[in-house]
N, C-alpha and C positions, 0 to 999 in steps of 0.2 A: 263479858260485860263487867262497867266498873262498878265499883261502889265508892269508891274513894277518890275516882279520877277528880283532880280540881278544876274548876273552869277555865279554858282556856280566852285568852281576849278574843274579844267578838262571841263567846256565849251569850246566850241569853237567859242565864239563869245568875245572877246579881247574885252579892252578897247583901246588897240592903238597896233601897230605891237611890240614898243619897249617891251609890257609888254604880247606878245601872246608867251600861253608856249607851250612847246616842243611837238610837234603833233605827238601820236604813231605811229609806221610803219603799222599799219592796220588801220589807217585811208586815204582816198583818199581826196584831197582837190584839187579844181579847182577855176581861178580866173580870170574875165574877167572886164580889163579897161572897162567904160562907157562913160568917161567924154569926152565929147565934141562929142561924136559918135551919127551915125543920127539912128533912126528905131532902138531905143534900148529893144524898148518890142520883136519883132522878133529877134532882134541878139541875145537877154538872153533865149527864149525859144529854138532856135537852139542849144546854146551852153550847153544849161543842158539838151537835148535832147542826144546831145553828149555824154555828160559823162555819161548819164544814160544807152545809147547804152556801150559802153566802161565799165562799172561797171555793166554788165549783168541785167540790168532791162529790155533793149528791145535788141531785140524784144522780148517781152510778151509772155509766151506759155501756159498763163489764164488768165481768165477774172479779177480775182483779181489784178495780177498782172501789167495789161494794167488802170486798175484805177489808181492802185497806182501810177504810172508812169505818170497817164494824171493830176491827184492831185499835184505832183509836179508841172509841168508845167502850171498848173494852178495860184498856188501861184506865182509861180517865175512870171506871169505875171500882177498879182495882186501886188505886192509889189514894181516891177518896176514901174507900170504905176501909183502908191500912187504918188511917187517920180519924173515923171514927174508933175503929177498934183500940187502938194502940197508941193513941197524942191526940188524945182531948177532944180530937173533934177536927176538922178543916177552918182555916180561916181564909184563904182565898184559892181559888181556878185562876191559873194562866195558861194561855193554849195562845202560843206564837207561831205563825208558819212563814218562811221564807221562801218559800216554791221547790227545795229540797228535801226538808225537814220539817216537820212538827214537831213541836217541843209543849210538854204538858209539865205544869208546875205546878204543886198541891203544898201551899205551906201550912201549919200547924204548929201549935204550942210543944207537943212531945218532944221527950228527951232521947226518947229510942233511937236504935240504929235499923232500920228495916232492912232485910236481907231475906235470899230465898230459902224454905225449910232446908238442910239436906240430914238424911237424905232424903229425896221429895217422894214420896209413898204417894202415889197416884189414883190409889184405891181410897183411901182414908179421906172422911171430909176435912175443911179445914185445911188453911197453910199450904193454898195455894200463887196467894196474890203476887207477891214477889217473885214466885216459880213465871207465874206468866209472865210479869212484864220482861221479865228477865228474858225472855222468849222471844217475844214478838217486838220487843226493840231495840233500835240498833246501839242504844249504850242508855243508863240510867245512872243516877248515883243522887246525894245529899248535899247540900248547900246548908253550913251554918253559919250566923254573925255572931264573932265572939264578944261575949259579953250580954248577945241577946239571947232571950229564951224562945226556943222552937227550932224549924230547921226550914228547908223546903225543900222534899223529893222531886225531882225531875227526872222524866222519860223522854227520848227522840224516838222517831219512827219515821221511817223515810216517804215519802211523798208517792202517792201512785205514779205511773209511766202517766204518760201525756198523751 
């Protein structure tokens, strides 16, 4: 998994809105304000619970499928609460799916570079979050605009079987 892979064209992870390009019509993109909102690890697990009810993930009608679904929500929860911990807080959820990929994007003011503890001590609380996404998606890494302050972590996770 990367941390530093850069976007390639046709990611959906922008450098800035002026330069995010033209999203296919079979992609779905959802986008929820953060900033300044209270209970945002619950409001972001709701809201991509949402979409994922809405884009036929759930309700689940296999086991597979109800992982994959609980693996998103998983990350999405991990990646906001990075962002409370460590960069200020979240300032917006994007959760885009193409019918292969889901892509979650958690931008924030922080200047950190988040990455997984190592070595990952699996007994010890704490400094886990990045261990998992790192885990259970098929590539993540950091988007920053220079010049501007913050970054945005991005996770993919591939799509259940059909």
């Amino acid at each position: 998994m990367s941390t530093t892979r850069q976007p390639r064209p046709g990611d959906f992870g922008p450098e800035s809105d002026a330069e995010r390009p033209s999203v296919p019509s079979d992609v779905r993109v959802r986008t929820l304000a953060l900033s300044g909102a209270s209970g945002v690890v619950p409001l972001s697990r709701d809201f991509t619970r949402q979409a994922l009810h809405d884009w036929g993930w759930l309700p689940a009608s296999a086991a597979d499928r109800r992982a994959a679904a609980e693996d998103v929500l998983l990350v999405v929860s991990e990646l906001v609460t990075n962002a409370c911990l460590h960069a200020e807080g979240p300032e917006m959820l994007r959760v885009t799916y193409s019918g292969k990929v889901l892509r979650l994007e958690v931008t924030d003011r922080g200047a950190g570079q988040p990455a997984p503890r190592t070595p990952h001590r699996a007994g010890r609380p704490g400094g886990h979050g990045m261990f998992i996404v790192q885990r259970l998606c098929l590539d993540w890494g950091v988007i920053r605009t220079p010049g501007a302050v913050g970054k945005t972590v991005w996770a993919e996770l591939a799509a259940p079987p059909t």
